[in-house]
C-alpha positions in Angstrom: 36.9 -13.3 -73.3 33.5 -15.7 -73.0 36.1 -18.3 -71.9 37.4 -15.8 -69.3 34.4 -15.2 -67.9 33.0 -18.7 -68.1 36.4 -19.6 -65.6 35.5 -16.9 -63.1 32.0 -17.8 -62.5 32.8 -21.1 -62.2 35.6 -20.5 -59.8 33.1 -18.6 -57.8 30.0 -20.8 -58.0 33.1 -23.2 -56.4 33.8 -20.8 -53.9 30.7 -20.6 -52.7 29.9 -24.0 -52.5 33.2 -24.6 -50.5 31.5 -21.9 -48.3 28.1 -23.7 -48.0 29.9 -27.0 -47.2 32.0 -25.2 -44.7 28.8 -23.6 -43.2 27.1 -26.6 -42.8 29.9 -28.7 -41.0 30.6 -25.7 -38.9 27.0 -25.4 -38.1 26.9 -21.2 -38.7 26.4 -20.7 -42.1 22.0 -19.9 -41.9 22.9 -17.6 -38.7 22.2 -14.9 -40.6 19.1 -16.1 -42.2 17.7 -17.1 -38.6 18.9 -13.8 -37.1 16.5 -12.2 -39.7 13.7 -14.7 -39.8 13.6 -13.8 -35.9 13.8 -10.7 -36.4 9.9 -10.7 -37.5 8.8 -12.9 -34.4 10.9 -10.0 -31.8 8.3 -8.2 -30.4 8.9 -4.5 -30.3 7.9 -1.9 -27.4 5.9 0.8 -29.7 5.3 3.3 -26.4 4.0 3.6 -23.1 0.5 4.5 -21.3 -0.7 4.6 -18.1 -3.7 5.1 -16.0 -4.0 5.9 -12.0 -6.3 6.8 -9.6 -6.3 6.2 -5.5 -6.5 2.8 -5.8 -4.0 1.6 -8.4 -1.4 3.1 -11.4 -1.4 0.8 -14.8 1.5 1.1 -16.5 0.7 -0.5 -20.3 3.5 -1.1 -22.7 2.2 -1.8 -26.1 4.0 -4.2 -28.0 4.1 -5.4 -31.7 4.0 -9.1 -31.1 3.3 -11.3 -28.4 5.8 -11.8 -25.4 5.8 -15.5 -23.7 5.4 -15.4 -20.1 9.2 -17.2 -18.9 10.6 -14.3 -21.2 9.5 -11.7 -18.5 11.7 -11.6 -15.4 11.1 -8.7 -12.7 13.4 -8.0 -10.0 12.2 -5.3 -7.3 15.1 -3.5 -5.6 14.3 -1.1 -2.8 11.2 1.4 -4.6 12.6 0.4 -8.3 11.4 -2.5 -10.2 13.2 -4.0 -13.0 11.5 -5.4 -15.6 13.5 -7.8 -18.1 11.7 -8.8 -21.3 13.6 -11.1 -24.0 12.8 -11.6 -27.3 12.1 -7.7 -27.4 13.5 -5.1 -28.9 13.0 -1.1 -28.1 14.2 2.4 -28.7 14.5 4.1 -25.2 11.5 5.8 -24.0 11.0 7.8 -20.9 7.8 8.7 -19.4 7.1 10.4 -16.1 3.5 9.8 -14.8 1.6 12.1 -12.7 0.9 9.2 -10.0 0.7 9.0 -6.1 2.7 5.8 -6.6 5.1 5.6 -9.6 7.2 8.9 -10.3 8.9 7.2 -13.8 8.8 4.5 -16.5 12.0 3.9 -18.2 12.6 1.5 -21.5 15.8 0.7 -21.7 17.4 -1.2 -25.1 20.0 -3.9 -24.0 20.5 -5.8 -27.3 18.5 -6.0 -30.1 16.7 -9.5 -28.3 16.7 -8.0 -24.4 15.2 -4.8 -23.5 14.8 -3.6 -19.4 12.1 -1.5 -17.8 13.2 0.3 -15.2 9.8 1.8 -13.0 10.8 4.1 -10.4 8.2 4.0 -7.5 7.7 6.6 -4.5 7.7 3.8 -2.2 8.0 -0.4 -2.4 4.7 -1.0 -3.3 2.5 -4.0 -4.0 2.3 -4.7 -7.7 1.2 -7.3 -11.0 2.8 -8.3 -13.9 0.5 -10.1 -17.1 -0.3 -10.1 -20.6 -3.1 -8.9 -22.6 -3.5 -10.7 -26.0 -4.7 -8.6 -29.1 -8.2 -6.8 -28.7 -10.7 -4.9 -30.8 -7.7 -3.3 -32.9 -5.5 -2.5 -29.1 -2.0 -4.5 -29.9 -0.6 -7.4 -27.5 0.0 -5.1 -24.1 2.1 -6.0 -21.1 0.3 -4.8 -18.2 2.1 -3.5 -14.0 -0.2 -3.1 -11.8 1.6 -1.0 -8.6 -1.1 -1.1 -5.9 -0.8 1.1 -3.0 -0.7 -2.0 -0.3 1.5 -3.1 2.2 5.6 -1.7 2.2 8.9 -2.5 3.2 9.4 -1.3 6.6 12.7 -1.5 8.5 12.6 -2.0 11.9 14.3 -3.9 14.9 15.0 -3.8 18.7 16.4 -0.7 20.1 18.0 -0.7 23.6 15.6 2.8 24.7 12.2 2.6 25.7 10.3 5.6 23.1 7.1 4.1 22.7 5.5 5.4 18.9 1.4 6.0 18.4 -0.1 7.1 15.6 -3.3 9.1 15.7 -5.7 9.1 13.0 -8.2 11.5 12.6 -10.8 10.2 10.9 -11.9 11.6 7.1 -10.6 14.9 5.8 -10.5 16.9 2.8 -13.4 16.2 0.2 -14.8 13.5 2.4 -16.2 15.3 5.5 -17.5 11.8 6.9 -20.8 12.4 9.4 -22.7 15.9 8.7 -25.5 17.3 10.3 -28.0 18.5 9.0 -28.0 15.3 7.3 -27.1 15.2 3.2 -26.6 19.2 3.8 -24.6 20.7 0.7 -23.7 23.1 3.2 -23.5 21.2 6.5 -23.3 23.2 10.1 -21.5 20.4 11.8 -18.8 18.1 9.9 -17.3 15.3 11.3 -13.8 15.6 9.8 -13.5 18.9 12.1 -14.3 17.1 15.2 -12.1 14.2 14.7 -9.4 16.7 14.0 -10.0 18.6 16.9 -9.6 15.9 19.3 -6.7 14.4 17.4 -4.9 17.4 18.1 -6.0 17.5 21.6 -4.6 13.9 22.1 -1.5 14.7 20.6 -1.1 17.9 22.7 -1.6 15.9 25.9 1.0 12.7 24.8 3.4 14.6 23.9 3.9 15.5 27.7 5.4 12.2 27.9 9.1 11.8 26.5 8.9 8.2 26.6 5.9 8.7 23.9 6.6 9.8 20.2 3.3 10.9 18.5 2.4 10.4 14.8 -0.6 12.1 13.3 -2.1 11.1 9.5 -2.8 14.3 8.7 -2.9 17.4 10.8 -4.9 19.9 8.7 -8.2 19.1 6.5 -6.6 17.1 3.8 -7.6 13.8 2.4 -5.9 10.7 3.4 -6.6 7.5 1.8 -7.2 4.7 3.9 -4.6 2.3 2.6 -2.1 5.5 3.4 -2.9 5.4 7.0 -2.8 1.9 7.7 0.7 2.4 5.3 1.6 5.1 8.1 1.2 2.6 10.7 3.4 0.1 9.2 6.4 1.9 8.3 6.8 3.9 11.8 6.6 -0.3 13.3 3.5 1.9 15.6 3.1 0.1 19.2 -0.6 1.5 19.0 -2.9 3.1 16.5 -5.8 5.0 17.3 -8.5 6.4 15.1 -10.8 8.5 16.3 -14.7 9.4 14.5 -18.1 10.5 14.9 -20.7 8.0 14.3 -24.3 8.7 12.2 -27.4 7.1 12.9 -30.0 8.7 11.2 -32.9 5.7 11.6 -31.7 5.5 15.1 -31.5 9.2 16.8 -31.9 7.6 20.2 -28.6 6.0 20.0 -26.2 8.3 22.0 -22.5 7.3 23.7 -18.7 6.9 22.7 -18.2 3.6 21.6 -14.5 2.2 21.2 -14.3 -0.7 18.5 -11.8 -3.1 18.0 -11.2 -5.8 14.8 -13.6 -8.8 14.8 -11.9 -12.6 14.8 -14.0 -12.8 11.4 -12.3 -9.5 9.8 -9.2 -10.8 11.2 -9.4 -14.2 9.1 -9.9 -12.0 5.9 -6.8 -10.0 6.9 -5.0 -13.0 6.8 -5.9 -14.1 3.0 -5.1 -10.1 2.0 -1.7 -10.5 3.7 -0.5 -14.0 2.1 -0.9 -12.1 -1.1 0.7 -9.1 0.1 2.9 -9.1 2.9 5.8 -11.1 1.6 8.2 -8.0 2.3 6.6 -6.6 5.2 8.4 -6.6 8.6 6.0 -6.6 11.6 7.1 -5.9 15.3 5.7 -6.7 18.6 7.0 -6.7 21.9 9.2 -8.9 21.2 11.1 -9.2 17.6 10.8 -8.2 14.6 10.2 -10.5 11.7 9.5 -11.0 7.8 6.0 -12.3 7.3 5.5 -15.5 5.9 2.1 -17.8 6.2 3.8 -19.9 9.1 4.0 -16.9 11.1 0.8 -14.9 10.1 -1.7 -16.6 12.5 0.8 -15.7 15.2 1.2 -12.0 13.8 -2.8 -11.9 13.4 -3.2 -13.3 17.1 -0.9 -10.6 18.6 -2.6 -8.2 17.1 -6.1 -9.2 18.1 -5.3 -9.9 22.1 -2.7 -6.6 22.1 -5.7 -3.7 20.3 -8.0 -5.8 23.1 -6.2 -5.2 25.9 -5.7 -1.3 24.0 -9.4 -1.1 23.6 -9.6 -1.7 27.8 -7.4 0.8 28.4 -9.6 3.5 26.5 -12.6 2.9 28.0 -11.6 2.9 31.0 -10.2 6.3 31.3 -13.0 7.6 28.9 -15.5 6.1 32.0 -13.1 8.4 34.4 -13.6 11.2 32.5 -16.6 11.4 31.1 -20.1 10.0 32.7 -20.4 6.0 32.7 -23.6 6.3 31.0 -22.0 7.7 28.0 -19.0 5.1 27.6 -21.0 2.4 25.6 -18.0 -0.1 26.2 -15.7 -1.6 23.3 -17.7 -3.4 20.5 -16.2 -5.4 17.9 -16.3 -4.1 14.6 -17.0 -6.7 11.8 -17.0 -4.5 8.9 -13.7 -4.5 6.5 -12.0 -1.7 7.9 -8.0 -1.4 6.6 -7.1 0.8 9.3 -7.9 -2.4 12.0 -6.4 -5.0 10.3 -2.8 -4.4 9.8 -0.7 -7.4 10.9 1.1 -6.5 13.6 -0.1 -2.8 14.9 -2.5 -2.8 17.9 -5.3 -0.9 16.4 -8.6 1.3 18.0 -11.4 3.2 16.4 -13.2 5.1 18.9 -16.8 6.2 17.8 -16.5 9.7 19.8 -20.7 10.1 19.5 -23.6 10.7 17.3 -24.2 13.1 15.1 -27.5 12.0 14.9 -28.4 12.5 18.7 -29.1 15.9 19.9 -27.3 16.0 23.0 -24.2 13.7 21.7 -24.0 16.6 18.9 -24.5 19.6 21.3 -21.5 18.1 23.3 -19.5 17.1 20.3 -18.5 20.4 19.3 -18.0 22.0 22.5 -14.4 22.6 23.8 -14.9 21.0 27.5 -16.4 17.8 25.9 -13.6 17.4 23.2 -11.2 18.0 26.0 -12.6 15.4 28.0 -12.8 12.6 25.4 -9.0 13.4 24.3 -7.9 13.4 28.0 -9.8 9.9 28.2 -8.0 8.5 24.7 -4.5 10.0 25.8 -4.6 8.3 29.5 -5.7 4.9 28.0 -3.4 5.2 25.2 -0.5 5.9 28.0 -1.3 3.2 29.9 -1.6 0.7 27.8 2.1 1.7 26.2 3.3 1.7 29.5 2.4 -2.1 30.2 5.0 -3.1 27.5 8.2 -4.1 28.5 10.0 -4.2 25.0 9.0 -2.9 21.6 10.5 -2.4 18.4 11.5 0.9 16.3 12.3 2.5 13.2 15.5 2.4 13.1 
C-alpha cells in the first residue's frame, strides 16, 4: 500500500512539474498569481461625495489606492461626461446631487481593472479633472470640478433677418443691489425693482418690432447669477445685450445722470486669458459667421466685440439725449471693473447706469412712471437702431 502511494505522489509531483515547465515555455503559468498580486495595487471606488454652491459642484470619488494620471481618460459628449478610470475596480453606485449644474453621478463596473463614470450635467459645462493624494486620515480622492462657465451653443447663418436682444435687469431676488435709505434692513427704494420695471418697459416697446425677438434674464424678482446671464447671452448667439442698473454713490450725492458703460480694452485683455481656458467649445457669431473659438481667432472675436457694444453704446445715448434732458445723459464711459456680463466673446454688450440712488432728484425721478418710460423708450430706440445697421447676423438654430 506505502508502495502504492509512494507511485501516485510521485506521478503527481511529475505532473506538476510537466505543468510548471509547460507554464514557463508558454509564458502563462504565474497569470494567476499576478492577477491576484494586482489585485491589491487596483484601486477601488469606496463611494461618492459632493459639494456645490453658485460657483462650482465637486464631485469627490474616494478611492482605496492611488490612481495614476494616464489611467484617467474623460470624454464629454453633449451635457454627459465620461469618465474612464483603469486599474479600478467598483460596485455600481448612483447618486443624484441636488446641484444647479450636475443632476447625476453614475459608477459604472466594466471589468474588474476598468470602471466608467458617467456625470450627467444640466448643461455642457466647464469642468476639472485631478487627484488628491492621502490626507489627515481622508483616502486618495479623484476630484470633477463642473464650473458654471462658458457652453456649447449651436448657431449658424439663417436666410431671415430676426434680430435677438437680451435684456438684463440688473440684481433680483436676495440681492436687491442699490437701496435707499442706505444699509436699510427695510429699504423704501430697491434697485432690483427699478431695473425690472424698465426692463419690462423695454421689452414692451421692442417687441413692436417683428424683425426683433426679445430675451429677458429673469422677469420677476428672482436671483440670477451672473455667469447665468452672460450663459443666456451665449446660447441665444444675442446680436446685443443690454443690462440695465441704478448706480450708488453715497460719498458722492452730487453725482446725478444716466451713464451707459461699455467693456474697457484692459477688461477685454483679461477676457481673453478666461476664454483660452474656457472657450474651447463655444461657438460665437457676428455679422458674419459663426465659428469655434480657438486662440488664433480670439483677438478677432475680442475686437468685434469691443468696436460692435461701441457703436451699441452710441446708439443708446443718443436716443436717451432725445428723450430725456442732455444734461442728464452723462455719455458712455468705459467700465474697467471685471464685469462677466461685458465680456462675453462675441455678444455686443451695454450696462446702462439708469441714475443715482444716492441723488435726490435722480431718486425722485427713478421711481416715477413718466421717467421709467422715458429712459426705456431711450434704450429701446438705440437698441433698434443699432440692430437695424446690421446686414447679417447669426441664429439659434
Amino acid at each position: 500500500m506505502k508502495i502504492i502511494q509512494t507511485v501516485m505522489l510521485e506521478l503527481i509531483t511529475m505532473m506538476n512539474r510537466r505543468e510548471i515547465l509547460k507554464g514557463f515555455i508558454g509564458g502563462f503559468c504565474f497569470f494567476p498569481f499576478l492577477e491576484e498580486a494586482d489585485a491589491s495595487s487596483i484601486s477601488l471606488i469606496k463611494r461618492i461625495r459632493y459639494s456645490s454652491n453658485e460657483e462650482r459642484t465637486r464631485i469627490v470619488l474616494d478611492c482605496t489606492g492611488k490612481v495614476i494620471k494616464r489611467n484617467i481618460e474623460p470624454f464629454l459628449k453633449g451635457k454627459t461626461l465620461w469618465i474612464k478610470l483603469k486599474n479600478v475596480r467598483a460596485n455600481k453606485i448612483v447618486k443624484s446631487l441636488k446641484s444647479p449644474l450636475v443632476s447625476e453621478v453614475k459608477v459604472i463596473p466594466i471589468n474588474k481593472h476598468v470602471v466608467k463614470v458617467k456625470l450627467v450635467m444640466k448643461e455642457p459645462h466647464k469642468y476639472k479633472i485631478f487627484a488628491l493624494k492621502p490626507y489627515r486620515g481622508k483616502p486618495f480622492r479623484i476630484v470633477v470640478d463642473v464650473f458654471p462657465d462658458f457652453i456649447v451653443t449651436n448657431c449658424r447663418l439663417k436666410t431671415n433677418k430676426k434680430r435677438i436682444v437680451v435684456i438684463d435687469p440688473g440684481h433680483g431676488g436676495k440681492d436687491p443691489g442699490a437701496v435707499w435709505p442706505i444699509r436699510s434692513k427695510y429699504p423704501r427704494i430697491r434697485e432690483k425693482d427699478i431695473t425690472l420695471s424698465i426692463a419690462l418697459r423695454v421689452r414692451r416697446i421692442l417687441k413692436r418690432y417683428s424683425d426683433i425677438k426679445v430675451i429677458m434674464t429673469r422677469t420677476k424678482d428672482v436671483y440670477v447669477p451672473l455667469l447665468k446671464r452672460a450663459e443666456i447671452a451665449a446660447k441665444s448667439c444675442a446680436d446685443a445685450f443690454v443690462s440695465i442698473h441704478a448706480d450708488s454713490m453715497p460719498h458722492y450725492p452730487n453725482w446725478n445722470g444716466v451713464t451707459v458703460f461699455k467693456a474697457s480694452p484692459a477688461l477685454f485683455a483679461k477676457a481673453q486669458i478666461t476664454a483660452k481656458e474656457v472657450a474651447k467649445k463655444v461657438r460665437i457669431c457676428n455679422d458674419i459667421m459663426c465659428w469655434s473659438i480657438s486662440p488664433l481667432l480670439l483677438n478677432m472675436s475680442t475686437t468685434i466685440t469691443f468696436v460692435e457694444s461701441s457703436k451699441l453704446a452710441e446708439k443708446i445715448v443718443n436716443n436717451l439725449k432725445a428723450h430725456v434732458n442732455d444734461d442728464l445723459v452723462n455719455g458712455i464711459r468705459d467700465m474697467k471693473r471685471n464685469i462677466v456680463v461685458l465680456k462675453t466673446p462675441g455678444r455686443p454688450a451695454v450696462l446702462v447706469e439708469t441714475g443715482f440712488l444716492t441723488n435726490p432728484l435722480d431718486r425722485k425721478r427713478l421711481v416715477q412712471n413718466w421717467y421709467q418710460e422715458e429712459i426705456a423708450r431711450g434704450i429701446a430706440k438705440g437698441i433698434r437702431d443699432y440692430v437695424s445697421s446690421l446686414n447679417q447676423t447669426a441664429f439659434v438654430m
